[in-house]
N, C-alpha and C positions, 0 to 999 in steps of 0.2 A: 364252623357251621357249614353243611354240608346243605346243597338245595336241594328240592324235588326235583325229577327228570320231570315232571307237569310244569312247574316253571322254565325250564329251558326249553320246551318243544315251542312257546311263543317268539323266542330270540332266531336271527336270522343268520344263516349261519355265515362263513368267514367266505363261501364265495358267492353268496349273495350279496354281501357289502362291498365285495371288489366289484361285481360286475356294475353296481350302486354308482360308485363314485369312480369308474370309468368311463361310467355316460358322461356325469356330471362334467368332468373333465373334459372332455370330447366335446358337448357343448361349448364350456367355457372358452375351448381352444377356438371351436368356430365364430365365435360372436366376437374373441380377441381378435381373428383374422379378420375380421370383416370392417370392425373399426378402424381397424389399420388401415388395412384397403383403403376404406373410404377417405382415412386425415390423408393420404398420400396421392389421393386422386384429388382431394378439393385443392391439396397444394399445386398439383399440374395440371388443376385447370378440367381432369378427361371426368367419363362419366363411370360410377361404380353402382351397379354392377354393368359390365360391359354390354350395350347394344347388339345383339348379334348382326355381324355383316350380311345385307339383302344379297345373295346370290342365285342366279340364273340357274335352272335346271341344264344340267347336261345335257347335251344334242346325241341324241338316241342313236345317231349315226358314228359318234367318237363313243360308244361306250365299249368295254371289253367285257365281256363274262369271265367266268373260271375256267381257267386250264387255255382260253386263247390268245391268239397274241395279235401285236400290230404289226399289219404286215404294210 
């Protein structure tokens, strides 16, 4: 039994279901990393996701441009 091409123009085709279950996967990979993360930081105690460190702005007078140098 042979199908109508009007029933197949609904079906999606073979790289729309990879790029499909490439997200999927790309998710699951980030949310398995992240758990991790986390059981391995509540074992040591630190914080996840990391605090970014408070850093000073640069003193306008150490800064270099492009193409200069420190002389």
């Amino acid at each position: 039994m042979k199908k109508d091409l009007k029933d197949l123009k609904g079906l999606p085709t073979l790289a729309d279901l990879e790029r499909e279950v490439l997200t999927e996967c790309r998710e699951w990979g980030r949310q398995r990393l992240a758990q991790r993360l986390q059981a391995l930081a509540d074992q040591t105690g630190e914080v996840f996701p990391p605090v970014p460190a408070q850093t000073s702005a640069p003193d306008a007078a150490h800064r270099i441009g492009a193409g200069q140098t420190d002389r």
